[in-house]
C-alpha positions in Angstrom: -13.0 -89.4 -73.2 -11.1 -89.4 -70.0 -9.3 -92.6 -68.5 -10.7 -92.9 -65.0 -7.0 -93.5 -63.6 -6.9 -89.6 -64.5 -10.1 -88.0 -63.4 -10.7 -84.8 -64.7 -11.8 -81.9 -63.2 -14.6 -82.0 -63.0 -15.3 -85.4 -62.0 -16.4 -86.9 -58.5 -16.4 -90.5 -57.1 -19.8 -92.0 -55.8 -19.6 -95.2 -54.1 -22.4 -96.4 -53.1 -23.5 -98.8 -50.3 -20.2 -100.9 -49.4 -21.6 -101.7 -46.3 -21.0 -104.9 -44.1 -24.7 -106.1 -44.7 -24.3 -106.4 -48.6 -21.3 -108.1 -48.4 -20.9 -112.2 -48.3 -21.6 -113.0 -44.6 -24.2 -110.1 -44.1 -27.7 -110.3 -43.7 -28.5 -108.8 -47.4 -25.7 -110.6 -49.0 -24.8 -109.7 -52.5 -23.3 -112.5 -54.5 -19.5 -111.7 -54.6 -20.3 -108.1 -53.9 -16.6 -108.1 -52.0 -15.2 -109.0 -55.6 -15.5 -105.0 -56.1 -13.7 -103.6 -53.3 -10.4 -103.6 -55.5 -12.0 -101.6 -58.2 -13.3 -99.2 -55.8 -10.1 -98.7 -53.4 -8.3 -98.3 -56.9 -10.4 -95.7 -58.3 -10.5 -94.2 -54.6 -7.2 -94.0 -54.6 -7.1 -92.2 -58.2 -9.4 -89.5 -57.2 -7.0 -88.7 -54.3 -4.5 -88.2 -56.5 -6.3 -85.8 -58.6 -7.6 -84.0 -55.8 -11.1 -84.2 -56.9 -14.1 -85.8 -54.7 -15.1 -88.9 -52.9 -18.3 -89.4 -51.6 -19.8 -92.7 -50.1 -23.5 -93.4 -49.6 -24.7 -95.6 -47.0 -28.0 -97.3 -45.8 -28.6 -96.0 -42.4 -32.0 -97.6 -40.7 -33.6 -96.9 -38.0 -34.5 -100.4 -36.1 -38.3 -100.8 -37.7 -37.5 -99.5 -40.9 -40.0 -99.8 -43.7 -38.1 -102.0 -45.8 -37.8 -104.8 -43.2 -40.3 -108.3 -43.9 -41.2 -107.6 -40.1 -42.7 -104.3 -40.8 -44.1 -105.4 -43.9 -40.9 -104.6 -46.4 -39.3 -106.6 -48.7 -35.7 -107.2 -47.6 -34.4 -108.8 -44.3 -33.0 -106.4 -41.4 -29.8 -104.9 -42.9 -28.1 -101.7 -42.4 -29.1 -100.2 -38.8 -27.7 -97.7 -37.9 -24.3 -97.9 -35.8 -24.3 -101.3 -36.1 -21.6 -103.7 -37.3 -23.6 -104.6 -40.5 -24.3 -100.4 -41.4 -20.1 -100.4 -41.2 -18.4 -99.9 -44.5 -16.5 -103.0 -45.7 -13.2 -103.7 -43.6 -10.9 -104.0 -46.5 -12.9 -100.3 -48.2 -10.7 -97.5 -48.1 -12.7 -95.1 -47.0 -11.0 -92.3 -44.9 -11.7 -89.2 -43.4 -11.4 -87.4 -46.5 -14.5 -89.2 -47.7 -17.7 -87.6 -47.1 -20.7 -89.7 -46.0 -23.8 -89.2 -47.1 -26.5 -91.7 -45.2 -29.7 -92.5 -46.7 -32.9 -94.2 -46.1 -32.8 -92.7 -42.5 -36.5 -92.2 -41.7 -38.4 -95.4 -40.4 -41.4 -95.0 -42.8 -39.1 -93.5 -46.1 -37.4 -96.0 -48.5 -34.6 -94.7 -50.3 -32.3 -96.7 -52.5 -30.9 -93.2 -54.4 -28.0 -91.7 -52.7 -29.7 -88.4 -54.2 -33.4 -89.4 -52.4 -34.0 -86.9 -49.3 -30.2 -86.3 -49.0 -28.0 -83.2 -50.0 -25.8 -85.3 -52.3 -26.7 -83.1 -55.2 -26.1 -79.8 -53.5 -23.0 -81.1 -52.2 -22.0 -81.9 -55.8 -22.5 -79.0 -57.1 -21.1 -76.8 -54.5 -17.6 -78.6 -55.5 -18.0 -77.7 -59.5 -19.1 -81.3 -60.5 -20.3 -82.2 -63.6 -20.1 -85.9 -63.6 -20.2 -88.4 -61.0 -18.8 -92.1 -61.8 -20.7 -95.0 -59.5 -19.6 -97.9 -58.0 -20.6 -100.2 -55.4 -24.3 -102.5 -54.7 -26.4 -102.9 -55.8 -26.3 -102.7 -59.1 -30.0 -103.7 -59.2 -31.4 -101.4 -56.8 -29.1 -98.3 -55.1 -26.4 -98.4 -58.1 -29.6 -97.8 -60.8 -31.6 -95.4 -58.8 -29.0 -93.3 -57.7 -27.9 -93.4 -61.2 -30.7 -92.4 -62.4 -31.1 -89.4 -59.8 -27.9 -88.0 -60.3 -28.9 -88.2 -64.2 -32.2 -86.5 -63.5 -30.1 -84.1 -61.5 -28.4 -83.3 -64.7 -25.2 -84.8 -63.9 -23.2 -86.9 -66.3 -22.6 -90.2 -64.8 -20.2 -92.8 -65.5 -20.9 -96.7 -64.6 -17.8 -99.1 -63.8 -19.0 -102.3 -64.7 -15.9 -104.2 -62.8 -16.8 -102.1 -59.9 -20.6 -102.9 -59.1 -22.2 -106.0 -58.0 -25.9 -107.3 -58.4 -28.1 -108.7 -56.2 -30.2 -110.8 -58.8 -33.7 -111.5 -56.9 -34.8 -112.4 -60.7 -32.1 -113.9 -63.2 -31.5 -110.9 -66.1 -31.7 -108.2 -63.1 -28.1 -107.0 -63.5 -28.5 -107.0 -67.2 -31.7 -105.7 -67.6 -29.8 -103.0 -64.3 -27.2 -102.0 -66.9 -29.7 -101.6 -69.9 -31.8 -99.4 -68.0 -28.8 -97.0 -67.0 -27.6 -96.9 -70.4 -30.7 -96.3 -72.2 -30.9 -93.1 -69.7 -27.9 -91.6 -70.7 -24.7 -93.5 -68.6 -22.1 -94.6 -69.9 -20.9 -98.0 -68.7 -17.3 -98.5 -68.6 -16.2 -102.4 -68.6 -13.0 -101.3 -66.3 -10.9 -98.1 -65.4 -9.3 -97.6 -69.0 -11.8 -94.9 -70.5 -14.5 -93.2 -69.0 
């Protein structure tokens, strides 16, 4: 086991989505989503120190996209690109030294993996990575899938429970979130003890 305050080698952050929109005040609020920010900058911060990867996925719209009630999605407008709402959250520590990977780009392709239609996984693997650890929203919908992808991708993934938010359309989404990701192979860490 290693403590997530000490990432090993092999290791690379994912944090995914801490965008403007998903935060409380956005247009695709999740509930308390800013409570993670914390946990993230603090694990940010421990992967600088290791020298070992930080990447941060992002939704990145075009105007009509697909996933927007007007054209016939489920979700209000969130996330255009090079708007204020795409921006990462003002209190996120992501610097220059974090690579961006945007996602759900094409007006008529949904994507709530980080790994869907994106080089994440080639990027990952081009830097020795054997496990990714995830944080960020939503844990009911971008955290699972890209989860899931990078598990698929035959990564080892690590979940920080302290450090992912839900969205909760349906009560039990977060739990049943969290089941899911286990039962496929991720280990879900309550904190940033053990990993």
């Amino acid at each position: 086991m290693v403590s997530l305050t000490n990432p090993g080698p092999y290791d690379a952050l994912v944090v995914v989505d801490l965008q403007k929109d998903f935060l409380p005040g956005g247009s695709l609020a999740v509930p308390d989503g800013d409570r993670v920010v914390p946990v993230v900058n603090d694990l940010i911060k421990s992967f600088r120190l290791a020298h070992r990867p930080v990447f941060a996925t992002r939704d990145w719209h075009p105007p009509k996209h697909c996933s927007f009630k007007q054209q016939g999605g489920t979700w209000p407008v969130h996330c255009v690109k090079n708007t204020r709402g795409a921006e990462f959250a003002d209190d996120a520590d992501i610097g220059d030294d974090v690579t961006i990977i945007s996602k759900a780009t094409e007006q008529d392709v949904e994507s709530y993996s980080g790994f869907h239609r994106t080089d994440l996984a080639s990027r990952l693997r081009s830097l020795g990575v054997k496990r990714i650890v995830a944080v960020g929203l939503a844990t009911d919908y971008c955290v699972l899938h890209t989860v899931l992808d990078a598990l698929d991708e035959d990564f080892g993934v690590a979940v920080v429970e302290d450090g992912i938010a839900a969205v909760e359309v349906e009560v039990g989404d977060a739990r049943r979130a969290i089941e899911r990701m286990r039962s496929a192979g991720a280990e879900v860490v309550a904190g940033l003890g053990v990993a």
